[in-house]
VODRENBA-208628 format. One record per residue (C-alpha): residue number from 1; x, y, z. Coordinates in nm, 3 decimals. Example, Ala and Ser with C-alpha at 12.3 -4.5 7.8 and 13.67 -1.06 7.14 Angstrom:
<recs>
> 1  1.230  -0.450  0.780 $
> 2  1.367  -0.106  0.714 $
</recs>
This chain:
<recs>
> 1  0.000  0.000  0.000 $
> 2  0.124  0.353  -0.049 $
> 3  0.174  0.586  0.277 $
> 4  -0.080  0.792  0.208 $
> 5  -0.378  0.508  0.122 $
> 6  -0.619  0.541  0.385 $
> 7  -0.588  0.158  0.443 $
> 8  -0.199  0.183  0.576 $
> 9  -0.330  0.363  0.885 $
> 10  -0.374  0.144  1.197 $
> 11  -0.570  0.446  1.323 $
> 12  -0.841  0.596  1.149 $
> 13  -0.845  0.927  1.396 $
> 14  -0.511  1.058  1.224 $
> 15  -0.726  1.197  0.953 $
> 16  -0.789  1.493  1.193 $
> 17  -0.437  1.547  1.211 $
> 18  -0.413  1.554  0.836 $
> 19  -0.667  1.833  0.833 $
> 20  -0.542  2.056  1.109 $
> 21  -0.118  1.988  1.008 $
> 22  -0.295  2.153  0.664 $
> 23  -0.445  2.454  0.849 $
> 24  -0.098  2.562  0.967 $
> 25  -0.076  2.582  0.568 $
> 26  -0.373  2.760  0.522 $
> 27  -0.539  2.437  0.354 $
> 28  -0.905  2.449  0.468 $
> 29  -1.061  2.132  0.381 $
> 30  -1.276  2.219  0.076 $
> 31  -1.550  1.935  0.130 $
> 32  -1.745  1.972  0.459 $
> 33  -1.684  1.756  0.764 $
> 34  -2.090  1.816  0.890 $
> 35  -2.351  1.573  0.779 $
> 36  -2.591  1.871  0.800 $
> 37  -2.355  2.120  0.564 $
> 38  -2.274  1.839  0.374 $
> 39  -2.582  1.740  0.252 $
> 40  -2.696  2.125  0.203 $
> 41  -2.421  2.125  -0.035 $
> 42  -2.468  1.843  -0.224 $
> 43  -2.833  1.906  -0.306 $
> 44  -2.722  2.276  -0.432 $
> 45  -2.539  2.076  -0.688 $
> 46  -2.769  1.822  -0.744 $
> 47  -3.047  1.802  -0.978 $
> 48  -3.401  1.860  -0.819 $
> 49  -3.454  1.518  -0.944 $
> 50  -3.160  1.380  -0.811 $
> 51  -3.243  1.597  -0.476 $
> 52  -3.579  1.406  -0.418 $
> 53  -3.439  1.077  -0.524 $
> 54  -3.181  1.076  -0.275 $
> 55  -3.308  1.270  0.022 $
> 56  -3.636  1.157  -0.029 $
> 57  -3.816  0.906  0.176 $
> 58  -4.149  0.739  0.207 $
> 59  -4.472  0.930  0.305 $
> 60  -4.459  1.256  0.573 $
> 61  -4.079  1.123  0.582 $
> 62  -4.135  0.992  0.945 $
> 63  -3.987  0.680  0.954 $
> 64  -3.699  0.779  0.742 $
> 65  -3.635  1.080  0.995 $
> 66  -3.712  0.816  1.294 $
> 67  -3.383  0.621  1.152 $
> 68  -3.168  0.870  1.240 $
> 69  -3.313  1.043  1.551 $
> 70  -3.354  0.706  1.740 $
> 71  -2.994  0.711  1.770 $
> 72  -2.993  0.980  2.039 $
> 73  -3.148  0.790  2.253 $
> 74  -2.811  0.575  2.305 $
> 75  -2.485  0.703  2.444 $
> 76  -2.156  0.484  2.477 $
> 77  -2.036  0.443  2.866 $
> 78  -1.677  0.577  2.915 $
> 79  -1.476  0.312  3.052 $
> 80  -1.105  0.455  3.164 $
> 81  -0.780  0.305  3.214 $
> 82  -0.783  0.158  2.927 $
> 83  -0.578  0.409  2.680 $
> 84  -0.411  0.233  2.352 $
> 85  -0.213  0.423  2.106 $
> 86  -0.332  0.187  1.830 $
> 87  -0.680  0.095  1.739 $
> 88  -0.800  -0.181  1.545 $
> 89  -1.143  -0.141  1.346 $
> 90  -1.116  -0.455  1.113 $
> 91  -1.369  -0.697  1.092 $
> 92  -1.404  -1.087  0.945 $
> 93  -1.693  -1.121  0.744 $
> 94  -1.777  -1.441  0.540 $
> 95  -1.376  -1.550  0.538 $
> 96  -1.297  -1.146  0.436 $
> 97  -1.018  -0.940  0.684 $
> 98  -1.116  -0.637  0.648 $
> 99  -0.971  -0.316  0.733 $
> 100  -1.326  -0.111  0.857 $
> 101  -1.652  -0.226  0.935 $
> 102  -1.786  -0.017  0.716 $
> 103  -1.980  -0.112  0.392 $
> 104  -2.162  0.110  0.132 $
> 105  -2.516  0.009  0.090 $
> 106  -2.678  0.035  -0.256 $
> 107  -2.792  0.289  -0.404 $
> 108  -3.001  0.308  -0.743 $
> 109  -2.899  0.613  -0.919 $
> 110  -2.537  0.647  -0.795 $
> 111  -2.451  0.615  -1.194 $
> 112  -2.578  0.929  -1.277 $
> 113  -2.538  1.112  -0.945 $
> 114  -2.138  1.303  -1.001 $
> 115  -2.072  1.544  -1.291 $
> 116  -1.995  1.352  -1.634 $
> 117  -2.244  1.033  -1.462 $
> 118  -2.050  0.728  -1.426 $
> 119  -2.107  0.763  -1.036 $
> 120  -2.108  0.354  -1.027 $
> 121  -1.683  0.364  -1.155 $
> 122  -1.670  0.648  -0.916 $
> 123  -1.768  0.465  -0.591 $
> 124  -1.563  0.143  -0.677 $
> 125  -1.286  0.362  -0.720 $
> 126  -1.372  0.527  -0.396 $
> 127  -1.405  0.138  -0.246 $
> 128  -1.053  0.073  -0.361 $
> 129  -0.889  0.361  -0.214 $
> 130  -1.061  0.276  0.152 $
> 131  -1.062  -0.066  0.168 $
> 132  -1.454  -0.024  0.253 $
> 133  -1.672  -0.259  0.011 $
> 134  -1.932  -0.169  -0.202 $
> 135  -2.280  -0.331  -0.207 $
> 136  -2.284  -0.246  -0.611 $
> 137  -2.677  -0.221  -0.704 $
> 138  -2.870  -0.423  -0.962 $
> 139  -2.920  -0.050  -1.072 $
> 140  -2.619  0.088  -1.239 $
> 141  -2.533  0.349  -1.518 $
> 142  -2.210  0.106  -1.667 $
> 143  -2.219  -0.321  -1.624 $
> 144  -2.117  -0.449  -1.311 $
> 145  -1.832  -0.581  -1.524 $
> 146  -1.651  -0.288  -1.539 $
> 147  -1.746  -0.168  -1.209 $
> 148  -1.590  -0.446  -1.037 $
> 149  -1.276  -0.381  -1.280 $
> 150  -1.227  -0.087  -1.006 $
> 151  -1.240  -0.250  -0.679 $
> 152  -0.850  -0.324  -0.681 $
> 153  -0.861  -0.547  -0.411 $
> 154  -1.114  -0.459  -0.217 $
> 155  -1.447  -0.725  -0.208 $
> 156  -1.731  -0.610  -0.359 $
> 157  -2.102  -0.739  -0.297 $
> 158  -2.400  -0.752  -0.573 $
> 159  -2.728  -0.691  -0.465 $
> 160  -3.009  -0.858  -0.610 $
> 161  -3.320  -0.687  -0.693 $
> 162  -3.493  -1.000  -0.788 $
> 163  -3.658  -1.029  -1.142 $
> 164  -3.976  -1.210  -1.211 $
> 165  -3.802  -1.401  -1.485 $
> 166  -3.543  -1.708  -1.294 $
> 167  -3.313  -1.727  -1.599 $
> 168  -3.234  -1.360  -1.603 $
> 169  -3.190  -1.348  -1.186 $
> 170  -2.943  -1.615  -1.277 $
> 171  -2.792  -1.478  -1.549 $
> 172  -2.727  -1.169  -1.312 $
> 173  -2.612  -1.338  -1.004 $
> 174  -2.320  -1.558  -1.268 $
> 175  -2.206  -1.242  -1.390 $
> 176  -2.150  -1.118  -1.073 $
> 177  -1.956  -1.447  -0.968 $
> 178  -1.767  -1.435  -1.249 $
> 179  -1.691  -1.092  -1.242 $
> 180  -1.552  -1.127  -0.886 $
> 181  -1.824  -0.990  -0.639 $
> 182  -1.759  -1.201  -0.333 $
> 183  -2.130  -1.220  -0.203 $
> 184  -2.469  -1.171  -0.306 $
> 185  -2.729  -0.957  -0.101 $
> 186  -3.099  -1.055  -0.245 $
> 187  -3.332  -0.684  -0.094 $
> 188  -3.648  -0.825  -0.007 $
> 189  -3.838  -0.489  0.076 $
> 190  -3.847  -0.356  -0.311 $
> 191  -4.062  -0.571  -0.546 $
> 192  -4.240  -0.220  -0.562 $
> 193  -4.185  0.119  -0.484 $
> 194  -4.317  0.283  -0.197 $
> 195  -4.531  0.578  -0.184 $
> 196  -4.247  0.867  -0.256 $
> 197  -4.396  1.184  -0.233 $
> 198  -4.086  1.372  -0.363 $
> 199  -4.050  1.187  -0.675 $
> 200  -4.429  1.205  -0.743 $
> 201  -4.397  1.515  -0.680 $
> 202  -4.108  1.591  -1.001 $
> 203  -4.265  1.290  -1.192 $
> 204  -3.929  1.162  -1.114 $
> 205  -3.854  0.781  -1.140 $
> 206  -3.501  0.775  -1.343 $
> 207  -3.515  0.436  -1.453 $
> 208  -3.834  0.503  -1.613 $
> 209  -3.594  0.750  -1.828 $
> 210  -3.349  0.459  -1.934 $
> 211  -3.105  0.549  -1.629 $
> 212  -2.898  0.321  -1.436 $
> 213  -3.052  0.000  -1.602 $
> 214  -2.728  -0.157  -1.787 $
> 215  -2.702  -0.436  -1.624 $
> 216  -3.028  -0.548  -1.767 $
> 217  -2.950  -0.432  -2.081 $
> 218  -2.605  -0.569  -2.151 $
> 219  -2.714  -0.918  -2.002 $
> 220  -2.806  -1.193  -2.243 $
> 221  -3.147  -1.302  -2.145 $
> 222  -3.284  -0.938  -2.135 $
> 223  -3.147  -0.927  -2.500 $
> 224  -3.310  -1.244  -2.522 $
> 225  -3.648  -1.174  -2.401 $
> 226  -3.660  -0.795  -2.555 $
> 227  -3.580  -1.005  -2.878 $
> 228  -3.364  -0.660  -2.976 $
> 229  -3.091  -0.459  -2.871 $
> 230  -3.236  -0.246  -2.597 $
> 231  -3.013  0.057  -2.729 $
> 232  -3.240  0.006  -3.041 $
> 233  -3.552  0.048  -2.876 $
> 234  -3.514  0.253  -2.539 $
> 235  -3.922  0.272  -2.526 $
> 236  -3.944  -0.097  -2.539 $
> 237  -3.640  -0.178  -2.327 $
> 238  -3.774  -0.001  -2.023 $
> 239  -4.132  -0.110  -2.092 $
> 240  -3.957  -0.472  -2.116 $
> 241  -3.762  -0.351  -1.741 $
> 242  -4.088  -0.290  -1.584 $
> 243  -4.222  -0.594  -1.678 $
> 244  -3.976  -0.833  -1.476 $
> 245  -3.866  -0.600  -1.217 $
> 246  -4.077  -0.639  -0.947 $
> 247  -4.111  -1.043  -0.790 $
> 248  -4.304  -1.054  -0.463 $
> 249  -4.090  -1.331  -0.290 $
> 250  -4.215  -1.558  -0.051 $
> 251  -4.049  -1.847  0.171 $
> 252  -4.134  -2.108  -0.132 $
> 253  -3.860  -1.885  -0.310 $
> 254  -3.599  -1.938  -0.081 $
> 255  -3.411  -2.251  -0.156 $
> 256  -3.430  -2.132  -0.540 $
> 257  -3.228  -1.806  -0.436 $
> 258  -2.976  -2.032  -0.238 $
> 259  -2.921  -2.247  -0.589 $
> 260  -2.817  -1.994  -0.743 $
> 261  -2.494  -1.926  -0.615 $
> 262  -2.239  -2.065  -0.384 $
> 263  -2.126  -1.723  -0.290 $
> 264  -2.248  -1.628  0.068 $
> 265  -2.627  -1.497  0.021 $
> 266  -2.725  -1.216  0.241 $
> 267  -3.076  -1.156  0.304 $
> 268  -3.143  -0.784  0.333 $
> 269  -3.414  -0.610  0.460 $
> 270  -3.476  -0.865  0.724 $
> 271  -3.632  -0.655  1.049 $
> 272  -3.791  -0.969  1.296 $
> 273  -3.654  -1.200  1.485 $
> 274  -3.835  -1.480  1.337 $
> 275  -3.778  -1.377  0.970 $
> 276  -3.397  -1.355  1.062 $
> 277  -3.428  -1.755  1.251 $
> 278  -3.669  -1.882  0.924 $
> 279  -3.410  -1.747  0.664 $
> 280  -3.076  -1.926  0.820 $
> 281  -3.247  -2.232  0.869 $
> 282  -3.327  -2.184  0.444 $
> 283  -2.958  -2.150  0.384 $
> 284  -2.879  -1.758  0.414 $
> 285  -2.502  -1.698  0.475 $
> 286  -2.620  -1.348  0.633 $
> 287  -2.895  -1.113  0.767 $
> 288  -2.911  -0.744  0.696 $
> 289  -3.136  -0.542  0.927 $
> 290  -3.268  -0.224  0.727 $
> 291  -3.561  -0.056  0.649 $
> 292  -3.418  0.112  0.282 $
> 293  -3.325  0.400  0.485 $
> 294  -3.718  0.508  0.530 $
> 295  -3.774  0.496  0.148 $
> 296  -4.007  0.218  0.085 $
> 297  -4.263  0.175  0.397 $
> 298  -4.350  0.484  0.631 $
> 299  -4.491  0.472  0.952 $
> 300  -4.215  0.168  1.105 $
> 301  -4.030  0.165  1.370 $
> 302  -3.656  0.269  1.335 $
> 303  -3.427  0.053  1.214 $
> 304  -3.141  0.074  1.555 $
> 305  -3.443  -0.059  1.723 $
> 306  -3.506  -0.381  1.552 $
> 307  -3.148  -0.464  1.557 $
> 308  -3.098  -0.629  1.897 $
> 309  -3.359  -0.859  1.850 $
> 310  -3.216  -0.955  1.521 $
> 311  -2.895  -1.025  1.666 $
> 312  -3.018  -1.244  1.917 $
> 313  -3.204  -1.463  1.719 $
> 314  -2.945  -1.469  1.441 $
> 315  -2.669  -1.669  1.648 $
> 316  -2.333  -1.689  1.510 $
> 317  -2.508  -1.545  1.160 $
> 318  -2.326  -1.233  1.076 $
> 319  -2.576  -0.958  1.074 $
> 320  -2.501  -0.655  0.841 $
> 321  -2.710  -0.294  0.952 $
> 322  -2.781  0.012  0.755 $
> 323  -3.059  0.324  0.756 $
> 324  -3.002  0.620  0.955 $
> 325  -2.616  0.650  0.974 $
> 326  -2.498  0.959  0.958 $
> 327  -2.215  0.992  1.179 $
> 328  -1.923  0.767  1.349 $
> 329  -2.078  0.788  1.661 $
> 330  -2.403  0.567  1.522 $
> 331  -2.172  0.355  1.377 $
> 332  -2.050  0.270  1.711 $
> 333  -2.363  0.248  1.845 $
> 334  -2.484  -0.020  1.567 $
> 335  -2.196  -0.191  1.615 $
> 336  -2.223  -0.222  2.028 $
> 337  -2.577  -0.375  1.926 $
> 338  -2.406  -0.626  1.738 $
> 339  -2.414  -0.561  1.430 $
> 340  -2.126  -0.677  1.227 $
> 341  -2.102  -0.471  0.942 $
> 342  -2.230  -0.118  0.903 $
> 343  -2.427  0.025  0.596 $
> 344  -2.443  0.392  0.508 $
> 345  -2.634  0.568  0.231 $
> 346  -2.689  0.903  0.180 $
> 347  -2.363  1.019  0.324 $
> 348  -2.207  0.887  0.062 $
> 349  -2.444  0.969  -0.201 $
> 350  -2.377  1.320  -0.094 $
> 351  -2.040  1.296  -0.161 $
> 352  -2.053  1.191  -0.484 $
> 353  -2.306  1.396  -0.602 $
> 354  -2.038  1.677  -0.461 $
> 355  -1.738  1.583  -0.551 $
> 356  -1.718  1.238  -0.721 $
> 357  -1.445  0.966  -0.622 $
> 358  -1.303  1.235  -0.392 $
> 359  -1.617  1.304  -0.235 $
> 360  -1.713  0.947  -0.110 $
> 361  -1.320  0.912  0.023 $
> 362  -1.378  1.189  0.221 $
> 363  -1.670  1.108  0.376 $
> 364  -1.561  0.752  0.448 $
> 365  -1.242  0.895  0.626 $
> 366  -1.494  1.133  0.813 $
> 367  -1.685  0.852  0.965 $
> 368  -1.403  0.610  1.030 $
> 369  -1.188  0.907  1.189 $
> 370  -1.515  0.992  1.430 $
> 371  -1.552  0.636  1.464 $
> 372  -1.189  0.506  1.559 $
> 373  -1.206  0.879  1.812 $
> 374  -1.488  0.795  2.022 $
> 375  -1.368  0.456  2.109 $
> 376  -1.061  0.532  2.189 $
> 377  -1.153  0.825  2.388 $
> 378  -1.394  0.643  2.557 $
> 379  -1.183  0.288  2.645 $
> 380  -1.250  0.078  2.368 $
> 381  -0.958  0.046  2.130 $
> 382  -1.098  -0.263  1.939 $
> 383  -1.485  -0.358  1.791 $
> 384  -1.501  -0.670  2.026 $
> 385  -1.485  -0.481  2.357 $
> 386  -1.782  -0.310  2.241 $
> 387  -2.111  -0.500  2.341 $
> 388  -2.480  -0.375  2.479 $
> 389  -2.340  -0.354  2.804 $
> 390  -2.154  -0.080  2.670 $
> 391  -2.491  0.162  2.582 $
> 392  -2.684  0.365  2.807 $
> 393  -3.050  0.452  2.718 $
> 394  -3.069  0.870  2.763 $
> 395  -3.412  0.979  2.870 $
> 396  -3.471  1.294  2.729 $
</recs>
C-alpha cells in the first residue's frame, strides 16, 4: 500500500491530524466535515430530481427521519484506564479481513449522481482507495463488469433486486460471480416502490428515463427476451424492465435463491426476529437489518431498534445494519448492538453527487476518523470490547 492510502493507517483518527497539520498551511478542507452542511451542499449541486431521489423518503418522511433520531437515545459508557495508542477497526466477514466495518449500501442512481455520470466507476474507485466494500446495485449506469474492474482489491457485494423471470436473476447473479463480487445480497423490501412523495412530486422515477438499467441491458437473457438490442428500442427496453422487475418473494422462493450461487447470500431487509431464525435455517449466509433507509414503507419503527432482537435470534449469523447512519458515533452504536457490518447511504451519495471519487473518500475517512475517536476516547480500542453492556439509554 502507499503511505498515504487510507488503508496503511492502523488508526483511522489521524485523519484529523491531516486536516489541522494543513491549516498551519492555510489548507481548509474544501469538502465539509458536517452531515448537515454536507448534505446542504450536495443538493445545491444536485439536480431537483436527483435531490428528491436521494433525500427523499417514504410518506410525511417519518420513519426515514425516525432512523436517524432514534440514535440519540443511546450514548456509549466511558470506561477509563484503558488508553491504547493503536486501534483496530477490522472486521471478518464471510472468510474477508477487512480493514473497517464499514460497507456502502446500494444505491439506485449512484450512476448518474457526479458530474460527467459514471457515479457507479466512481464509488468502486472510492471502495478501492478505503478498503470499505461496495454493495454495487442491480441498478447501475455502466455493467457491473466494469465496475468491479475498479475494486483493486477490495471485495465487492452484488445486490439482487430479484426479477420475475429465474433465468435472467441467474444470469445476473453468474455475472456477478464471475466478475468477482464475493457475495450476493438478495433486498427483499423492493418488489415495488413505496409511496415517494418527492418523486411524485417531479414525476421523477429515473429508470423510467433509461437510467442506471445496464445491467439489464447488456445481459443476455434481457437481449433475449426484448428479442432486440435495448439501445435500439429505449421505449421498449424499459417497458420490457418494468415488466420483470418487481417479484413478490415468498419463503417457497428461498431454496431457489440459495441455488443460485455458492457465494455467501445475504438476506437484506430482514427486520424480525423470526424472519432472521426462518431465513438461516433456508440456507442464508447473512442477515441485513434495514428498512431502505425510510424509502419504501413509512410509519415503522426505526431501524437501531429492531437490531438487537435480530442479533439475538441470528446466532453466530453475521448480521449486516444500515438506515439512519450519519455519523461515526451511530456507527458505534450499531456496532455495540451487534451488528457486524455497518451500511451507510446518503452520506455517501452526498459525496458523490459533490465531488465524485473524492467526495465518497472523504466522507468515508470522516466517519471512520469519528468512529476510531470515540472509542478510543472512551476505552474501547478494538470492535469486540464493544457490546450492549456498553450503551446507556438517555431519557430525554
Amino acid at each position: 500500500m502507499a503511505a498515504n492510502d487510507p488503508r496503511a493507517k492502523t488508526n483511522f483518527g489521524d485523519y484529523q491530524l491531516e486536516i489541522y497539520l494543513g491549516g498551519l498551511q492555510g489548507k481548509i478542507p474544501p469538502l465539509p466535515i458536517r452531515f448537515e452542511e454536507l448534505k446542504e451542499r450536495a443538493e445545491k449541486a444536485m439536480s431537483p430530481g436527483l435531490v428528491s431521489y436521494v433525500s427523499g423518503g417514504c410518506g410525511n418522511e417519518r420513519t426515514q427521519d425516525g432512523n436517524a433520531s432514534a440514535f440519540d437515545k443511546w450514548g456509549l459508557m466511558p470506561r477509563r484506564f484503558n488508553g491504547s495508542r493503536e486501534r483496530d477497526l477490522s472486521i471478518e466477514l464471510f472468510g474477508m479481513k477487512l480493514p473497517t466495518p464499514l460497507l456502502m449500501s446500494p444505491v439506485g442512481v449512484l450512476g448518474i449522481l457526479p458530474q460527467g455520470g459514471h457515479g457507479d466507476m466512481a464509488v468502486a474507485r472510492a471502495s478501492a482507495q478505503t478498503g470499505v466494500p461496495m454493495m454495487a446495485s442491480t441498478l447501475m449506469e455502466d455493467p457491473m463488469e466494469e465496475v468491479a474492474k475498479e475494486l483493486g482489491d477490495t471485495p465487492g457485494i452484488f445486490q439482487l433486486y430479484t426479477p420475475t423471470d429465474r433465468e435472467l436473476a441467474a444470469s445476473l447473479v453468474k455475472r456477478a460471480e464471475k466478475s468477482g463480487f464475493k457475495a450476493i445480497a438478495v433486498t427483499l423490501d423492493t418488489w415495488v416502490t413505496g409511496w415517494r412523495p418527492r418523486d411524485l412530486s417531479a414525476s421523477n422515477f429515473p429508470q423510467l428515463r433509461g437510467f442506471c438499467l445496464e445491467n439489464y441491458f447488456s445481459d443476455p437473457r434481457f437481449v433475449q427476451l426484448l428479442g432486440k438490442q435495448p439501445r435500439d428500442d429505449i421505449h421498449a427496453a424499459v417497458l420490457k424492465w418494468v415488466q420483470l422487475f418487481g417479484n413478490p418473494l415468498t419463503w417457497d422462493d428461498l431454496p431457489w435463491l440459495r441455488s443460485l450461487t455458492k457465494l455467501p447470500l445475504i438476506m437484506k431487509g430482514i427486520c424480525h426476529p423470526d424472519d432472521a431464525r426462518r431465513a438461516i435455517d433456508g440456507g442464508a449466509d447473512g442477515i441485513f437489518v434495514s428498512n431502505h433507509g425510510g424509502r419504501q414503507a413509512n410509519g415503522g419503527i426505526p431501524a437501531i431498534d429492531m437490531l438487537p432482537d435480530v442479533v439475538k435470534a441470528s446466532g453466530k449469523t453475521p448480521v449486516l445494519f444500515d438506515s439512519g447512519i450519519r455519523t461515526g458515533s451511530n456507527v458505534v452504536t450499531a456496532l455495540a448492538m451487534g451488528a457486524t457490518a455497518v451500511g451507510i447511504g446518503r452520506p455517501y451519495a452526498y459525496g458523490l453527487g459533490l465531488a465524485g471519487t473524492e467526495g465518497v473518500v472523504h466522507v468515508l475517512r470522516c466517519l471512520l476518523a469519528e468512529a476510531d475517536l470515540l472509542m478510543a476516547i472512551d476505552g474501547y480500542p478494538t470492535i469486540a470490547q464493544l457490546g450492549p453492556e456498553a450503551l446507556r439509554r438517555i431519557e430525554r
